[in-house]
N, C-alpha and C positions, 0 to 999 in steps of 0.2 A: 778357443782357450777355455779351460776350467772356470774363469772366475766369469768370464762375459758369459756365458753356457749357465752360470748359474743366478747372475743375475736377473739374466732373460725369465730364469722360471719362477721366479721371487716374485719379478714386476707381471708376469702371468694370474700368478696367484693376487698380489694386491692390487694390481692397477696404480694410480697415480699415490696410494701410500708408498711407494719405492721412490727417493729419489736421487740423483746424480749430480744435480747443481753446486756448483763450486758454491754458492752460498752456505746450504743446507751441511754438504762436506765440511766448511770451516770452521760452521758453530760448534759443529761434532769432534772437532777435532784439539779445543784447548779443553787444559782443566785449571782450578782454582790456583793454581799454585804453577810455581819455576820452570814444569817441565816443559818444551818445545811443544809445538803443535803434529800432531801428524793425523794426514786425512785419512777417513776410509773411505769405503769404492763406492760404497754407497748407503745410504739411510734407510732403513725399514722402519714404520709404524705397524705394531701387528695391535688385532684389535679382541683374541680370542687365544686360549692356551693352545686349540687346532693348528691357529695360523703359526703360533712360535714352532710347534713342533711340525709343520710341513717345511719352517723356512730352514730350522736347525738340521731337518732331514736332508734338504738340499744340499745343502752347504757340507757334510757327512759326505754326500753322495761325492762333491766336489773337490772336497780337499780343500775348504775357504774359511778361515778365517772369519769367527762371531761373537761382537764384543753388545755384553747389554748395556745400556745409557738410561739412567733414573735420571736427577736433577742436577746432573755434573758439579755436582760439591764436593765430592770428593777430594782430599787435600795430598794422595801419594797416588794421582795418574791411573785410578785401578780402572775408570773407562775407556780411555786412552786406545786407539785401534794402532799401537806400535806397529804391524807386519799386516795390517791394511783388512780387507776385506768388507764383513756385513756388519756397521751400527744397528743395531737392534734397539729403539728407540720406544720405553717400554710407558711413554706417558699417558696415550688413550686406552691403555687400561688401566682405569684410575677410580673405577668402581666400590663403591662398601656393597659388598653384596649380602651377608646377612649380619645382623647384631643381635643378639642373643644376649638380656639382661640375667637371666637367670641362672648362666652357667659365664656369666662374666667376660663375655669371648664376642671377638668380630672376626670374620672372614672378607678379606680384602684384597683386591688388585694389587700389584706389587707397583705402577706407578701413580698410586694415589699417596699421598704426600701427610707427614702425620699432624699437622693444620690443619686438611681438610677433614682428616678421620676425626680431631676433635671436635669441629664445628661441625659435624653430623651428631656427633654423639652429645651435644649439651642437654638436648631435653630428654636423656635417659636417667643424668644422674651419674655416668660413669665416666673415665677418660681415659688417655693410652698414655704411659707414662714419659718414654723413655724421650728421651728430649736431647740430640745433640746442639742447639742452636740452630745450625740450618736449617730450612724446611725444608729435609730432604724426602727422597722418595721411599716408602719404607720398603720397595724390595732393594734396593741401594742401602738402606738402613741394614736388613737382615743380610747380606753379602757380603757387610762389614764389619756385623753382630755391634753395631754400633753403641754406644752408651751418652753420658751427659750427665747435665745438670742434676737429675734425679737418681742415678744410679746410686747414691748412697742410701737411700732408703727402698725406689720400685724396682733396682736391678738393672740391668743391659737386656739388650735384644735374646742374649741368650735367655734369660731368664723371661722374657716375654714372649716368646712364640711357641705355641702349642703344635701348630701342623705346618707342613706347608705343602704345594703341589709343585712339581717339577719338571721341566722337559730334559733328559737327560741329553750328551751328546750323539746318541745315535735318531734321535725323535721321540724315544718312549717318554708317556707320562708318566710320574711314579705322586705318590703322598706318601707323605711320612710325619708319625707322629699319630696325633689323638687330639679327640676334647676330653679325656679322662685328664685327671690333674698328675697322673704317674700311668707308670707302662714299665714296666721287665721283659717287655717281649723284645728280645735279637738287638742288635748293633741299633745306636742313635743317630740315624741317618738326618734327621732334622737338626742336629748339636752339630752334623757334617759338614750341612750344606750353610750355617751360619758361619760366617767368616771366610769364605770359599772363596769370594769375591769371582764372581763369573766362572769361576773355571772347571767345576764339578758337573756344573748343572743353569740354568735360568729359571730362576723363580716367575711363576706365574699367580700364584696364588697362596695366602698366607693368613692362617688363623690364630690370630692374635689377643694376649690376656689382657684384660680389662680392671682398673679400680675405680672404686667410691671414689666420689666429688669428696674432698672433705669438708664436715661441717665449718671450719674455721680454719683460716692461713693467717699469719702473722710474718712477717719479712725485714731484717735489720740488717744494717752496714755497720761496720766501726772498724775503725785505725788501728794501727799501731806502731810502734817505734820499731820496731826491729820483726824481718822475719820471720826470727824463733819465735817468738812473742807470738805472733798470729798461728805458726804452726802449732807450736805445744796446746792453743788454748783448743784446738782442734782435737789432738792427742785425747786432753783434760774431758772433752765432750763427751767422748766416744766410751773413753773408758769408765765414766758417768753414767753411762746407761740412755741417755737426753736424745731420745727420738729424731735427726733431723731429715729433712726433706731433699734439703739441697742445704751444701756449705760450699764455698766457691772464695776461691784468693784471688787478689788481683796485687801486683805489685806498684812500685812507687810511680813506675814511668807508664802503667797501666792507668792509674788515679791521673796523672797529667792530661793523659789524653783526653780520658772523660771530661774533664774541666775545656779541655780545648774545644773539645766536639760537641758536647751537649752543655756546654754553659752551665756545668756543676760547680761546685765550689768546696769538694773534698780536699782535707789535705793530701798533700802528695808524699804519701805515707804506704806501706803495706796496707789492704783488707780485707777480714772478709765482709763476704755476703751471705746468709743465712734466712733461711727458709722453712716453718715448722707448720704441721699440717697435723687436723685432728678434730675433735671437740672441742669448744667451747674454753672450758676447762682447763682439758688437758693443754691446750697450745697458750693456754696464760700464763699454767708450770714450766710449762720446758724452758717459756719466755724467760721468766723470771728465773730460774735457773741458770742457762745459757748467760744472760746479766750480770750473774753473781760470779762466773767465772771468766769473763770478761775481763769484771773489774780486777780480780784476783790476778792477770794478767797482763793488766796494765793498758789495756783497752781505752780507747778514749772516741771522743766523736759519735758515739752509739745513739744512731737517728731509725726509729721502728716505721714503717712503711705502713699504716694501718689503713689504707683506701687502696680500694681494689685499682685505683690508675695510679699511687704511689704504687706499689707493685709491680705493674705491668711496666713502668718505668722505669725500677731498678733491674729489670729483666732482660727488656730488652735494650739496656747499654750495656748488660753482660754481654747479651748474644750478639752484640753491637760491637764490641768488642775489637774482632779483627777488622773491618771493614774500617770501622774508626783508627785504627792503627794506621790500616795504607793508608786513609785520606792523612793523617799527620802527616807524611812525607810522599806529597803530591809526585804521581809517576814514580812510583817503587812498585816493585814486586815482594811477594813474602816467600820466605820457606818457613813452613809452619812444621813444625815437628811436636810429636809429642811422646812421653816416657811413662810409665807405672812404674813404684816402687811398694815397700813396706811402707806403712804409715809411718815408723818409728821412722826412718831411715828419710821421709819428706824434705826437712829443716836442712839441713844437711846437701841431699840431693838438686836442690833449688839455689842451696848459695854455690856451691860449686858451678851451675849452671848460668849462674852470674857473674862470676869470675871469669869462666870461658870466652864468654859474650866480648868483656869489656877487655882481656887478653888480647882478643881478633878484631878491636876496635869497631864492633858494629854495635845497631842498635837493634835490641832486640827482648821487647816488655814479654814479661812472664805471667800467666793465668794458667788455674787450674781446678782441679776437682778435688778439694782436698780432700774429702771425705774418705776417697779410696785413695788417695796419694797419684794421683794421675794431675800431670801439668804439662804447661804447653808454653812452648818460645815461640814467638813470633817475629823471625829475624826479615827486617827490610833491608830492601837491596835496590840499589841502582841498577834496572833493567840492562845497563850496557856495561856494566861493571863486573868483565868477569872473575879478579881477586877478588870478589865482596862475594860471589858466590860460592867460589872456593876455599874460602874463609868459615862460610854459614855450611857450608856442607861438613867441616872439619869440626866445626861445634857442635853439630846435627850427630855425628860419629861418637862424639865425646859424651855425650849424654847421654847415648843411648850404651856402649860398652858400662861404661859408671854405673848404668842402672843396672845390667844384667850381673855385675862384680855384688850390688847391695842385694841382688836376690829378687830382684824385678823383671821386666819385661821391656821390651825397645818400641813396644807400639800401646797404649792403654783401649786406644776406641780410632784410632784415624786409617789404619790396619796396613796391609803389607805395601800392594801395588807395586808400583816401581822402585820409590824411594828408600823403603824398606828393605828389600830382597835382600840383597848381598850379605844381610845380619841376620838370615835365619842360620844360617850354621853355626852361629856365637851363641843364638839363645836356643836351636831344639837338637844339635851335633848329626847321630844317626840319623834324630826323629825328621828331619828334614828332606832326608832321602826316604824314608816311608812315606812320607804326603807328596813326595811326587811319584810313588808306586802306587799311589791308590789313584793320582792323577793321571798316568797313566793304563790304569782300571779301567777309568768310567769313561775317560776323550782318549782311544788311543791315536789318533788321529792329533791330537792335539790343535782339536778347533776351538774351543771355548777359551776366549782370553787366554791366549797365550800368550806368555814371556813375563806374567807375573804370578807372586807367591812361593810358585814351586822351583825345580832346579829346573835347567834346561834339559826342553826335552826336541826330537825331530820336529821340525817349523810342518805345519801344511806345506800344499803340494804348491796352491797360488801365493803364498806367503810371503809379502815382500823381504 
């Protein structure tokens, strides 16, 4: 049989990194979120871009099915080996192989995780920006052109990666991209392979932009009465000029939880969280500015995090966030969705969002990245409850149509997968059928993570 024929010359090639064990298959086979589990045939650790492109070869040769696996945080299924075949488990390459202060740039393993790339980098002076909360793995990050807490000021993954190296579906390696800070030369095949989510190509390797430590951070919470309240004072920021770093809303039943979880004692109120980075100086202004239009908004509770472990603490109950959601409601499941809008259109976007929720009588706290108008529900669910899910899937639907009527997008940073799919033809029409013609381009075979992103295309040959 095709898939045992190709197995055999996997586990040829790696020896005891292949393996079969119903263990090893089961880890491989949940993801963060709703979706059921399903196995695949077997596990690969490869430990060199050679070995990806001998096993991707294989597997070409075979007709088999090959899904890459970073730090399975993924929140829409996109590692998921749906139609079975080879996990490509891409964690022992997790290397910084070179950093380069001077031109601001690291070149790194795609399963090295962007914690570890910063805890390399502190005695340079520099960091890597882009920050979704998990610590996921940044070729996981770049597959999902992932974004975060910081995108309001250092940009998303798209804006962060200079080059990367690729094993295409047939075995070839390609790089694409530069350490030049621009290029005009021919199609942007690095802009391609971000957000791809496995299916173009596996990232092996990825050169990445680099910022200043900055001299000074300063970090404040505060309240407020009503939604608009917290959105407008955002709006007011932005179109101020007021540099920030990170601005982050958390809702009323968002503030409950923290009080539950970490023995805060915020009112249970809208707020945000903000974050200013800079000079000395400069991040006293912005302070005191951002303050002045607070108050002008009716702001209240405004507590400044001025100790580098005040900070680290208001941080990570952000990124604490979801986990602290499930443990509120011991043995639930989430479906975490999330939406991009216009900024104007944020306010608006989020109480509708709220209505929906409390319509389908679930519970379901809202957080998000106001900065860009990207927010996230985080609907729980009784694991055995399948109305509760069918319910959060009809909210999940509702928010994401809504978004694309105000001129948004159905996914801001958590990207297609599986969850997604069936809403690319509401948000790109034709352009939907072109990105499965170039998918069909580069995997005509369609090995590389199949059944998500694109339309349906002929399954592999071994394909369950």
């Amino acid at each position: 049989m095709p898939l045992e024929a190709a197995i055999a010359e996997i586990e040829t090639l790696l020896g005891t990194r292949l393996s079969r064990t119903q263990a090893e298959r089961d880890l491989h086979s949940r993801s963060e979120t709703y979706f059921g589990p399903t196995l695949p045939d077997a596990v690969a650790w490869p430990e060199t871009t050679e070995e990806v492109s001998a096993i991707v070869s294989i597997c070409a040769t075979y007709g088999v099915p090959i899904v890459a696996w970073g730090a399975g945080t993924s929140l829409e299924g996109h590692a998921l080996t749906t139609h079975g075949g080879i996990c490509l488990n891409m964690s022992r390459m997790n290397r910084v192989l070179e950093v380069s202060p001077e031109d601001m740039l690291a070149v790194v393993q795609p399963g090295l995780t962007r914690e570890e790339l910063n805890t390399e980098l502190r005695a340079t002076g520099l960091f890597f920006s882009v920050d979704p909360g998990a610590n996921a793995s940044l070729g996981g990050m770049a597959g999902t052109r992932a974004s975060g807490t910081t995108t309001v000021r250092y940009g998303s993954m798209r804006d962060n990666v200079a080059a990367l190296e690729v094993v295409l579906a047939d075995g070839r390696i390609i790089r694409t991209g530069s350490r030049a800070a621009k290029s005009a030369a021919g199609y942007d095949l690095t802009a391609l392979m971000l957000g791809s989510e496995g299916t173009l190509g596996i990232i092996t390797e990825l050169t990445l932009r680099l910022h200043g430590q900055p001299e000074a951070i300063s970090s404040a919470v505060c309240a407020f009465d009503t939604l608009e309240a917290a959105v407008e004072t955002v709006q007011m920021t932005i179109q101020m000029g007021i540099p920030m770093a990170r601005i982050e809303f958390v809702d009323e039943e968002i503030a409950r939880v923290f009080n539950k979880m970490n023995g805060t004692a915020m009112p249970e109120k809208p707020h945000l969280l903000i974050e200013f980075h800079g000079s000395h100086d400069g991040v006293a202004e912005d302070s005191k500015r951002f303050g002045e239009v607070v108050a002008e908004m009716g702001g209240a509770d405004f507590q400044w995090a001025t100790s580098t472990e005040e900070r680290n603490r208001l941080w990570r109950m952000r990124h604490g966030a979801y986990t602290a959601c499930l443990a509120s409601r011991p043995g639930c499941m989430g479906l975490v969705t999330d939406v991009c809008v216009p900024i104007s259109r944020l306010a608006e976007a989020v109480a509708a969002a709220r209505a929906d929720i409390e319509a389908e009588g679930l519970i379901g706290p809202i957080l998000g990245h106001v900065g860009d108008g990207n927010f996230h529900a985080i609907l729980l669910l009784d694991r055995e409850n399948a109305d509760e899910l069918a319910r959060a899937k009809r909210v999940a639907q509702k928010l994401a149509e809504r978004s694309l009527a105000m001129g948004g997008t159905i996914t801001g940073e958590h990207g297609v997968g599986l969850g997604k799919r069936g809403l690319m033809t509401a948000e790109h029409g034709e352009g939907w059928q072109v990105m499965g013609a170039i998918k069909a381009a580069l995997d005509p075979l369609n090995i590389l993570n199949p059944g998500k992103v694109v339309p349906d295309l002929p399954l592999p040959e071994s394909a369950k």
